[in-house]
KEBALUM-439139 format. One record per residue (C-alpha): residue in three letters; z, y, x. Coordinates in Angstrom, 2 decimals. Example, Ala and Ser with C-alpha at 12.3 -4.5 7.8 and 13.67 -1.06 7.14 Angstrom:
BEGIN
DORO  residu       zz       yy       xx
DORO     ALA     7.80    -4.50    12.30
DORO     SER     7.14    -1.06    13.67
REM end
This chain:
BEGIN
DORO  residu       zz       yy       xx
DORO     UNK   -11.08    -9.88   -36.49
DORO     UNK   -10.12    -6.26   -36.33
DORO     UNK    -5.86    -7.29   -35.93
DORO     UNK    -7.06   -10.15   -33.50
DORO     UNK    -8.72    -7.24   -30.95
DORO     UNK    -5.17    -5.21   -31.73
DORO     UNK    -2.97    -8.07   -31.23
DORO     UNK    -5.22    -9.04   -27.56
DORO     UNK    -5.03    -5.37   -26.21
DORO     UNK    -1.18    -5.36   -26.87
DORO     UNK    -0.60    -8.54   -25.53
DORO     UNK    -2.39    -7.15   -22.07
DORO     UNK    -0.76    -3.48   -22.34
DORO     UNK     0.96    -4.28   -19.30
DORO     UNK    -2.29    -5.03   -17.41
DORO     UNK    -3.80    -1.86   -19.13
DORO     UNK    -0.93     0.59   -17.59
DORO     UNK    -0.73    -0.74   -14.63
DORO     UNK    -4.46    -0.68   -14.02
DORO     UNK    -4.04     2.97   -15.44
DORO     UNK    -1.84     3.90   -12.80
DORO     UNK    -3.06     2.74   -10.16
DORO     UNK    -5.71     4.72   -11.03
DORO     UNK    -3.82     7.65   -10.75
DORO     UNK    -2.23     6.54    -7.69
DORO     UNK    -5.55     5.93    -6.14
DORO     UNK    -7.82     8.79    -7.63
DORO     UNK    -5.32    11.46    -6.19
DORO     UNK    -4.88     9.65    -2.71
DORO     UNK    -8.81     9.80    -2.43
DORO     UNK    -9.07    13.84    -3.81
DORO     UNK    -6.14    14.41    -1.50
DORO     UNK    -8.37    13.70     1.41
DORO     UNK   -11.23    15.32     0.31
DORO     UNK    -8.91    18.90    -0.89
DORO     UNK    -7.08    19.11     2.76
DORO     UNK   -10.27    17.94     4.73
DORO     UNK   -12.12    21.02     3.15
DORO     UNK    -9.07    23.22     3.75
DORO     UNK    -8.28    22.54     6.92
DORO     UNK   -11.89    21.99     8.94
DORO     UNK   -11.93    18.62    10.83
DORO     UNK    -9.31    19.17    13.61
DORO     UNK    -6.55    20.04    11.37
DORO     UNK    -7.75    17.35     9.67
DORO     UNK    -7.47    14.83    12.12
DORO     UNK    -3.88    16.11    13.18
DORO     UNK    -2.74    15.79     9.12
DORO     UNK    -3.94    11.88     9.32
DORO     UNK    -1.85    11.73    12.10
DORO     UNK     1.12    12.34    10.10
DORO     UNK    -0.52    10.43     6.85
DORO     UNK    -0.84     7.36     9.09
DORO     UNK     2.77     7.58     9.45
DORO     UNK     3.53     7.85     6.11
DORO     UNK     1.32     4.71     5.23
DORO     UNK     3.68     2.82     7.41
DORO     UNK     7.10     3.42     6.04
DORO     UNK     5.58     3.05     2.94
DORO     UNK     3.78    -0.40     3.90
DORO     UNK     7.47    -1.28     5.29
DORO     UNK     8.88    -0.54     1.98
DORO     UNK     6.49    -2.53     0.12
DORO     UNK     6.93    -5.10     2.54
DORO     UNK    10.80    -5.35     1.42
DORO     UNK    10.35    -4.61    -2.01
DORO     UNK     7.27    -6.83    -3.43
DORO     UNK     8.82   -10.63    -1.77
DORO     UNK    12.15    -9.38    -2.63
DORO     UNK    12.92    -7.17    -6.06
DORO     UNK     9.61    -8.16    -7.90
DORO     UNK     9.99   -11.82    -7.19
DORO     UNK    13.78   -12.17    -6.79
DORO     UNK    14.59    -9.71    -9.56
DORO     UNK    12.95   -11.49   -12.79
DORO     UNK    14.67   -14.37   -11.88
DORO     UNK    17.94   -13.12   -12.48
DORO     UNK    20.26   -13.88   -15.40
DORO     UNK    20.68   -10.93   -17.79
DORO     UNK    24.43   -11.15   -17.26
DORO     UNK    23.70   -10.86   -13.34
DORO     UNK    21.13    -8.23   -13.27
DORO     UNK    23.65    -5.14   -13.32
DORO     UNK    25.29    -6.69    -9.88
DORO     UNK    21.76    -7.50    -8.46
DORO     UNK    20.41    -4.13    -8.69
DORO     UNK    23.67    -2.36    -7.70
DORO     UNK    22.90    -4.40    -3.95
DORO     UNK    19.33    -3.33    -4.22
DORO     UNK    19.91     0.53    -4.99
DORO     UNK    22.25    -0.19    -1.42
DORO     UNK    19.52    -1.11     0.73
DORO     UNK    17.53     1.43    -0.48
DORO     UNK    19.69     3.77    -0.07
DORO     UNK    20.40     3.00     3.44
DORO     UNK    16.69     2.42     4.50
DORO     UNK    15.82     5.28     3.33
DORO     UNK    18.08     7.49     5.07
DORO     UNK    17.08     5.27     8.28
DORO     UNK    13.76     6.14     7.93
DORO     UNK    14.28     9.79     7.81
DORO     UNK    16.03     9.78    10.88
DORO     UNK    13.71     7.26    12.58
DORO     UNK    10.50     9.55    11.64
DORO     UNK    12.79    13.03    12.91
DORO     UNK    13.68    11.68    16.03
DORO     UNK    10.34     9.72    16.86
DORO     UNK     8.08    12.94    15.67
DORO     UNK    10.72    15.02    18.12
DORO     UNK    10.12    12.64    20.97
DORO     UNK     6.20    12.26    20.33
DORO     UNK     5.98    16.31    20.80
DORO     UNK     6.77    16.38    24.24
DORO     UNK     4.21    14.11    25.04
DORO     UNK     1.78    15.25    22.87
DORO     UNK     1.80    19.05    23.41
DORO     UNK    -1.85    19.66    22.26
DORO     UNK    -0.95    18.47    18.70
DORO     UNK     1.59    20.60    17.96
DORO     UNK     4.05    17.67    16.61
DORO     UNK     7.26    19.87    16.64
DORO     UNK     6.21    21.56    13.63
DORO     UNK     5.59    18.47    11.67
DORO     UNK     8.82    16.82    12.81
DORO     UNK    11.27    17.98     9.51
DORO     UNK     8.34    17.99     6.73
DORO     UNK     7.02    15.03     7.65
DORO     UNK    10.44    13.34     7.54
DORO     UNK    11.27    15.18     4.24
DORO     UNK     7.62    13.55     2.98
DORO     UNK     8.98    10.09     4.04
DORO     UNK    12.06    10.09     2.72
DORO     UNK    10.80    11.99    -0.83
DORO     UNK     7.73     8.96    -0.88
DORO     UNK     9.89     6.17    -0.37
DORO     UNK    12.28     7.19    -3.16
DORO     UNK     9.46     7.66    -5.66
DORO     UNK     7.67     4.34    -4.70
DORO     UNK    10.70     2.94    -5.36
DORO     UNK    11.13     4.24    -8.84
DORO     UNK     7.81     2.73    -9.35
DORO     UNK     8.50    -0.91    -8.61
DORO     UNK    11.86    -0.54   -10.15
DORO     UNK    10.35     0.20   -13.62
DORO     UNK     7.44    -2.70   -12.79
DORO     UNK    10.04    -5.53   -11.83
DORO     UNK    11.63    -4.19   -15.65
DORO     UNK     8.56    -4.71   -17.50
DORO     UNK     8.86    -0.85   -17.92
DORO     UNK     5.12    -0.28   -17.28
DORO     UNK     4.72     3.11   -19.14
DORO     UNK     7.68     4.68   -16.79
DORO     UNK     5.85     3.94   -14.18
DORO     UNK     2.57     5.43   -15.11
DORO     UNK     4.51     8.39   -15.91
DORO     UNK     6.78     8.75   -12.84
DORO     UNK     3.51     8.21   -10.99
DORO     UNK     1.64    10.60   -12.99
DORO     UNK     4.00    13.07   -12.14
DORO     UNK     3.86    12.78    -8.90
DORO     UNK     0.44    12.83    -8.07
DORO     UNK    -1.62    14.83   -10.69
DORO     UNK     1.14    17.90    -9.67
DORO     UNK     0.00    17.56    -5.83
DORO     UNK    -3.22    17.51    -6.60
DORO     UNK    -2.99    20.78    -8.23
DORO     UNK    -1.20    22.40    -6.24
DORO     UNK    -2.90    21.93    -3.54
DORO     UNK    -6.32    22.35    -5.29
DORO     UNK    -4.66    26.12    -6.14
DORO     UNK    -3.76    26.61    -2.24
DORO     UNK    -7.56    25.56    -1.20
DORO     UNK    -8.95    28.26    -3.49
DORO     UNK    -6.30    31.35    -2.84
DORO     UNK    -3.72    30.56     0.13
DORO     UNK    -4.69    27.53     2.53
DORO     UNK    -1.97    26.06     4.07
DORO     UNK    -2.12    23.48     7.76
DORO     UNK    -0.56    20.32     7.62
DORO     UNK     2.47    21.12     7.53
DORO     UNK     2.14    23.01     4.19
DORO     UNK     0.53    20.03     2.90
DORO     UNK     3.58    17.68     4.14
DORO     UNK     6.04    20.42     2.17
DORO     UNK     3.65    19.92    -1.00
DORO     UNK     3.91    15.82    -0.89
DORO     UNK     7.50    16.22    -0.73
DORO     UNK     8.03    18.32    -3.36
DORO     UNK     5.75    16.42    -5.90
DORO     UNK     7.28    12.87    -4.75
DORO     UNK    11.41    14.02    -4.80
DORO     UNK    10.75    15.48    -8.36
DORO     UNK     9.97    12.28   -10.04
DORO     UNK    12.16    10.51    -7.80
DORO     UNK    14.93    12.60    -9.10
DORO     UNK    14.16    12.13   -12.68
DORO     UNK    13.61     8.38   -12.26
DORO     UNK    17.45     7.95   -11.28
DORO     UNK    18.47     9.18   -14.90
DORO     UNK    16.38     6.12   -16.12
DORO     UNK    17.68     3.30   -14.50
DORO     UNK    19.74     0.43   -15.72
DORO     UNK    23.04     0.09   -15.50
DORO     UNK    24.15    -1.06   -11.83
DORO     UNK    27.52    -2.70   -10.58
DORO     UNK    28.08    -2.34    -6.63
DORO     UNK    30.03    -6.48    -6.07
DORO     UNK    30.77    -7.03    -2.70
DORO     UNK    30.08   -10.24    -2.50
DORO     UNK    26.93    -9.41    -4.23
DORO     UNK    25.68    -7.23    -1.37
DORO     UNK    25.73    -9.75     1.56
DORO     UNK    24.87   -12.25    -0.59
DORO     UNK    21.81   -10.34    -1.92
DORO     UNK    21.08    -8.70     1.70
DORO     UNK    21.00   -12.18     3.03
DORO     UNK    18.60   -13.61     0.40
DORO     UNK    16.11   -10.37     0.59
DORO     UNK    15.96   -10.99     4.41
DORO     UNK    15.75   -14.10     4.74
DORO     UNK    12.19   -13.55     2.77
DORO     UNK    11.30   -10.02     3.88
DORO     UNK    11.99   -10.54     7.86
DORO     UNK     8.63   -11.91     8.18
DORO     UNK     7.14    -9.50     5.58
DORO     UNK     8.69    -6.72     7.95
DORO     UNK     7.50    -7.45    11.14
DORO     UNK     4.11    -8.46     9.40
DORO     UNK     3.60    -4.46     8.52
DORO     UNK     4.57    -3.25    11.56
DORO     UNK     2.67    -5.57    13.45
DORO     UNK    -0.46    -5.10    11.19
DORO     UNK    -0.21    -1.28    11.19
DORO     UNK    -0.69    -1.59    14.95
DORO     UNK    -3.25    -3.81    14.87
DORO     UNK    -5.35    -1.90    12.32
DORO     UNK    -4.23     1.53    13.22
DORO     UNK    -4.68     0.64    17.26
DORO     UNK    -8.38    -0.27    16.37
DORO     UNK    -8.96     3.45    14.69
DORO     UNK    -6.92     5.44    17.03
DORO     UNK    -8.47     3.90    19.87
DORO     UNK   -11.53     4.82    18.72
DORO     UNK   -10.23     8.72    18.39
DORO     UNK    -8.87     8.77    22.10
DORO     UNK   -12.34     7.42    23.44
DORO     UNK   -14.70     9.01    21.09
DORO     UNK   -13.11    12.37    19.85
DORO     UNK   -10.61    13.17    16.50
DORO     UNK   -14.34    13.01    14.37
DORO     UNK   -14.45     9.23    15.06
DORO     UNK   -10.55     9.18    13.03
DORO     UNK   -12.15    11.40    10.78
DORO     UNK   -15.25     9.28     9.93
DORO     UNK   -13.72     6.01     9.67
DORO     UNK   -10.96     7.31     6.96
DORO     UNK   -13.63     9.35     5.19
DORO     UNK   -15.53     5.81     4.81
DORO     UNK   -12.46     3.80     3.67
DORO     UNK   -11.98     6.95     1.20
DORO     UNK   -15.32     6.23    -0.48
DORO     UNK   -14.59     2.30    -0.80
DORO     UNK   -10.78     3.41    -2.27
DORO     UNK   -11.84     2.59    -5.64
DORO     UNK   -11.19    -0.94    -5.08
DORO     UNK    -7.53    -0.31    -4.52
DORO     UNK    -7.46     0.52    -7.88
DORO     UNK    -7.23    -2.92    -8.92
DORO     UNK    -5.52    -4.45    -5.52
DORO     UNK    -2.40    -2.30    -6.04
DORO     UNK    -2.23    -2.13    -9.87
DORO     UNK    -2.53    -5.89   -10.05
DORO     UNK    -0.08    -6.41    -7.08
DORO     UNK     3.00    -4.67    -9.17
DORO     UNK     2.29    -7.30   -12.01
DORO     UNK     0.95   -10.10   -10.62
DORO     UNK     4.19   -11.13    -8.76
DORO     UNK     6.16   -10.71   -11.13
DORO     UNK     4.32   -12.57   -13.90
DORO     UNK     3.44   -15.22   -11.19
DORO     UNK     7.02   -15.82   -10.44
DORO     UNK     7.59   -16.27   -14.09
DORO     UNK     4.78   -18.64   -14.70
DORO     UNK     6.17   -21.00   -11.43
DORO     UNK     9.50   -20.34   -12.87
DORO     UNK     9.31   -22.25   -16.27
DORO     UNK     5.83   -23.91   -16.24
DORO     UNK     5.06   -25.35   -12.48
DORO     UNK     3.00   -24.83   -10.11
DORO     UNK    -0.36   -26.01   -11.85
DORO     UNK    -0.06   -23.42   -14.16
DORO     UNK     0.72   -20.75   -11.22
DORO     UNK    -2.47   -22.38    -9.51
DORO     UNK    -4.45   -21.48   -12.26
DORO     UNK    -3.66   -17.84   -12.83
DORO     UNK    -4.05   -17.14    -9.01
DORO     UNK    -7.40   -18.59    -9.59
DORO     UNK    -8.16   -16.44   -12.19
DORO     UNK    -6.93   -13.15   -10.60
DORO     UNK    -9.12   -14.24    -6.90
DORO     UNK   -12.20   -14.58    -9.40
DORO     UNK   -12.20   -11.30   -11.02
DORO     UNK   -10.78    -9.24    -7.80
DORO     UNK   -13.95   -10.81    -6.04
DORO     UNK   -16.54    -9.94    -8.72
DORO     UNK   -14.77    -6.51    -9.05
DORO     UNK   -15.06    -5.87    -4.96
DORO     UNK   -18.70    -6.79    -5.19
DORO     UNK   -19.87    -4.47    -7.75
DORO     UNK   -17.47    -1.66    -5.29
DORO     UNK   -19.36    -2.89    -2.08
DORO     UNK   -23.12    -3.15    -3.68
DORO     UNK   -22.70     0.86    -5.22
DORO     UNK   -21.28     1.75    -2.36
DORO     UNK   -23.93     0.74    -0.11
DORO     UNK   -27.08     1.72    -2.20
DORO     UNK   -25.20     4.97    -2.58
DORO     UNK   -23.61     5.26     1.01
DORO     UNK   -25.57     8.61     2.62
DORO     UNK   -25.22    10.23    -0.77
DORO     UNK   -21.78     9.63    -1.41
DORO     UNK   -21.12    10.81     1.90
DORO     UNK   -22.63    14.10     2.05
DORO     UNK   -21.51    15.16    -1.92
DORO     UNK   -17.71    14.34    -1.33
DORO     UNK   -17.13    15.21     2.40
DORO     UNK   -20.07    17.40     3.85
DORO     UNK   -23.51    17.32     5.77
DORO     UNK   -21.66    16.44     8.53
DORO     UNK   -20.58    13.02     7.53
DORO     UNK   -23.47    11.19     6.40
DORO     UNK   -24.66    10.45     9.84
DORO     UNK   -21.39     7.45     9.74
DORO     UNK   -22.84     6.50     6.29
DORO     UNK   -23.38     2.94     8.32
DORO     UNK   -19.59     2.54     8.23
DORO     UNK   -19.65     2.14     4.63
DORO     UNK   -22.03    -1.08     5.14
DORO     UNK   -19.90    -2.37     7.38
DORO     UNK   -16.35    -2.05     5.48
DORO     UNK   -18.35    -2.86     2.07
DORO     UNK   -19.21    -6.53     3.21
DORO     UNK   -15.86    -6.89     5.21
DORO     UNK   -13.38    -5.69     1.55
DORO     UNK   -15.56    -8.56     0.06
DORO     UNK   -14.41   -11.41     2.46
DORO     UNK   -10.85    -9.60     2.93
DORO     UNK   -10.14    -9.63    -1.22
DORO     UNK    -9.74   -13.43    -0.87
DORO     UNK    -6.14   -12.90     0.96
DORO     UNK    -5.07   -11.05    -1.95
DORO     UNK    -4.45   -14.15    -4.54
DORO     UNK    -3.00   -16.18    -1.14
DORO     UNK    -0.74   -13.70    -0.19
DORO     UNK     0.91   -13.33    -3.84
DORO     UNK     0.97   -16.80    -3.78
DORO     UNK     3.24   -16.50    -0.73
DORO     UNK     5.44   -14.15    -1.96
DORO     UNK     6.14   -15.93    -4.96
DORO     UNK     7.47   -19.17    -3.31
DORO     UNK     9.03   -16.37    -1.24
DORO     UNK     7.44   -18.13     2.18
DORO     UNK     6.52   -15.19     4.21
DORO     UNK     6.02   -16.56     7.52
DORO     UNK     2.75   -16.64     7.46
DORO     UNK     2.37   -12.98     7.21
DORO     UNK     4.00   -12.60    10.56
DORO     UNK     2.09   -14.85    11.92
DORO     UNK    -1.28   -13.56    10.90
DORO     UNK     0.20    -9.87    11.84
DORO     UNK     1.58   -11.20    15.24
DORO     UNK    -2.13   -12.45    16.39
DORO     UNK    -3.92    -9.90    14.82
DORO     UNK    -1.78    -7.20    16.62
DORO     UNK    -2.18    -9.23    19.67
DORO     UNK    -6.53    -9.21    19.21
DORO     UNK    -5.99    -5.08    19.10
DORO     UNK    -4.35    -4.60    21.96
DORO     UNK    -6.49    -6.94    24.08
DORO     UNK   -10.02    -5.94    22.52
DORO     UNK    -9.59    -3.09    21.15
DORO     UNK   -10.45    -0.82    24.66
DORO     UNK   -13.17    -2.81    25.12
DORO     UNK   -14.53    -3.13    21.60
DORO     UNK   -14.71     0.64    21.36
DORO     UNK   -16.16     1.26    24.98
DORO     UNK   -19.00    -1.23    24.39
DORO     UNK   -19.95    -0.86    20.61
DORO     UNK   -18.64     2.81    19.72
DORO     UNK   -17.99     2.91    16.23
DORO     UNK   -19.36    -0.27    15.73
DORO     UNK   -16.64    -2.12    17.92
DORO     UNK   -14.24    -0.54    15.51
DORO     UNK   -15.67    -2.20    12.61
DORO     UNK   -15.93    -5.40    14.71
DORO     UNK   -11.80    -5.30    15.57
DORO     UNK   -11.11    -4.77    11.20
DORO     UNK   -13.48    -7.44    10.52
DORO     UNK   -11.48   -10.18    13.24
DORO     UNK    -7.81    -9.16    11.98
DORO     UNK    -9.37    -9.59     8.08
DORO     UNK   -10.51   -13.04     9.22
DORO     UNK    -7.12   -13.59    10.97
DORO     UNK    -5.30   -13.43     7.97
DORO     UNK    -7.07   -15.26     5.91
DORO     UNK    -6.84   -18.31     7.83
DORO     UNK    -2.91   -17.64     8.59
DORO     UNK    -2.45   -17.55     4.83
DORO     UNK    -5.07   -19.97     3.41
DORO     UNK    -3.02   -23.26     4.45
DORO     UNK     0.29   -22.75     3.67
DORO     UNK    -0.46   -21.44     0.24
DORO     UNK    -3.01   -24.08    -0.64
DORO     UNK    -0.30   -26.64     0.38
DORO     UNK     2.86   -25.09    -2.02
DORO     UNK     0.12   -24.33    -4.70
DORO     UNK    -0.58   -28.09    -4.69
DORO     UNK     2.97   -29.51    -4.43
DORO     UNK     4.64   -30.03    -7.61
DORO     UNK     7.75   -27.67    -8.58
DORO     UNK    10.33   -28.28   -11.14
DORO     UNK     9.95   -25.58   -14.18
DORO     UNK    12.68   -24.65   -16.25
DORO     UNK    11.68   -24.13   -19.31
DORO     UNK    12.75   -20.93   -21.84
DORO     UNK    16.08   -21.12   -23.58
REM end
């Protein structure tokens, strides 16, 4: 009985590390928040979401090109291929990474002079720096999880995060630093690992024809994926910031402080995502579709009964939780936390759809969702917010959750259902 448990706990050591690290990954995000919001006081801290905001979205655009692209394209590969495969992917990274940089130096230049009272100049360069340094070690991160190299990951990622938080745990008790400090700190603790990542990667081969080949096959599945994040950052993002322009930088400050308390969950949304496409794609690759059907099944299941337990702590716990982590101050928004707890619960259901998607690499749907939910934010959102206060805010999240469920629902059901020719091991 005893080798049987042994032999079951290897067999899921992949789950086990990747769970692990997104625990990491998660756990420091959350303490990250909590350190600079108790350094800073809540108008520095509004102005450092600001440029955290920004950094969510080149790293949601990343993600968007990497998870329907590397992690479903790349285990596909023949062995013999894979040096010529990756040598196209280190390309685009390398070029939309340096894009990004100068997209984020020039925008955050421009942004200054019309936002005076921020003080944006001074986060232009470390900001860009913080991109640029996150990108390359998220990268490093799916790299090693499209390679089955699951305790690299945890380790790059361990890295990363468990040296910001102490050093900016150290700065809080003997030499506080504003945001841009903390922007300097990220990028220092995310180029590190980055750099010591690149002395563990496979060998690559740069093939010409490889590239626009490659290039060709990665958009054709990420376009939609692409648009979807930008689209979907200004739908959700629009929602919150509207809220801060009509209510005051505390309203910003409240709603992230809620989703802070709720991160938990992500610990299993993100840690799953870097393993369920991949071992998805597998599964549809040499067993079918039926057998694909059934995993998803199995992973929407658990996420929901996961979420639940999140949501129903959360709640009974919500003006608690919000006065030990963040202050006396923030436990009159403790009703946020009822509101996001119930919505996470619906919204986990587009997780198992979405992967689903991705792994038939069929991505349209995504843009769709993102094109009418961006479209219900800049319509409502004004009027959400000047009728219902906080209230409309949660209102506008809950529609664009809904949206995307029912953009994604369909389209997976019907490739779930239609048969798909496996090919079975060699």
């Amino acid at each position: 009985m005893f080798r049987i448990l042994i032999d079951r706990f290897r067999s899921q050591s992949h789950l086990h590390w990747a769970l692990s690290d997104q625990a990491v990954v998660s756990a420091s995000n959350f303490l990250t928040s909590v350190i600079v919001a108790r350094m800073v006081g809540i108008e520095e801290f509004g102005r450092f979401m600001i440029a955290w905001i920004i950094i969510l979205l080149f790293k949601d655009l990343q993600t968007s090109l990497l998870e329907p692209t590397m992690m479903s394209i790349g285990p596909k590969q023949n062995r013999k291929d894979l040096p010529k495969y990756y040598g196209a992917v280190f390309a685009q990274q390398t070029i939309f990474t340096t894009a990004s940089f100068l997209v984020v130096l020039i925008g955050m230049a421009g942004s200054s002079v019309f936002f005076p009272d921020l003080r944006l100049s001074q986060l232009v360069l470390p900001l860009a720096a913080a991109v640029l340094a996150d990108e390359l070690q998220d990268f490093m991160r799916r790299y090693f999880y499209t390679n089955n190299r699951h305790v690299a990951a945890f380790f790059n990622d361990f890295i990363s995060y468990i040296s910001r938080l102490i050093i900016l745990f150290l700065l809080w008790q003997y030499s506080p630093v504003l945001s841009e400090g903390v922007l300097w700190v990220l990028f220092v603790c995310s180029i590190v690992p980055a750099a010591l990542g690149m002395f563990m990667l496979d060998r690559a081969q740069i093939d010409r024809a490889w590239l626009a080949a490659i290039a060709a096959r990665h958009w054709s599945v990420s376009k939609w994926t692409v648009g979807t994040s930008i689209l979907r950052w200004l739908a959700g993002n629009l929602i919150v910031l509207m809220g801060g322009a009509l209510l005051g930088a505390q309203a910003i400050g409240a709603v992230r402080a809620a989703m802070n308390i709720l991160a938990p969950r992500n610990v299993l949304i993100n840690g799953l995502t870097n393993i369920v496409i991949v071992k998805g794609s597998t599964i549809l690759h040499h067993q079918g579709t039926p057998d694909l059907r059934r995993y998803l099944a199995k992973i929407g299941v658990f996420m929901t009964a996961f979420d639940a337990c999140i949501a129903l702590t959360a709640v009974i716990f919500a003006e608690e939780l919000m006065f030990y982590i963040y202050g006396p101050e923030f436990v009159p928004y403790a009703y946020l936390i009822y509101w996001l707890a119930a919505m996470n619960v619906v919204q986990i259901t587009a997780f198992p759809l979405g992967a689903g998607l991705k792994i038939f690499e069929y991505t349209k749907p995504y843009f769709v969702s993102a094109v009418l939910e961006a479209a219900f934010g800049i319509v409502a959102s004004y009027f959400l917010v000047i009728y219902f206060d906080l209230h409309g805010v949660m209102i506008g999240l809950a529609v664009t959750y809904v949206i995307t469920i029912v953009c994604l629902a369909g389209p997976c059901l019907k490739r779930l259902n239609a048969p798909y020719p496996a090919t079975p091991k060699a």
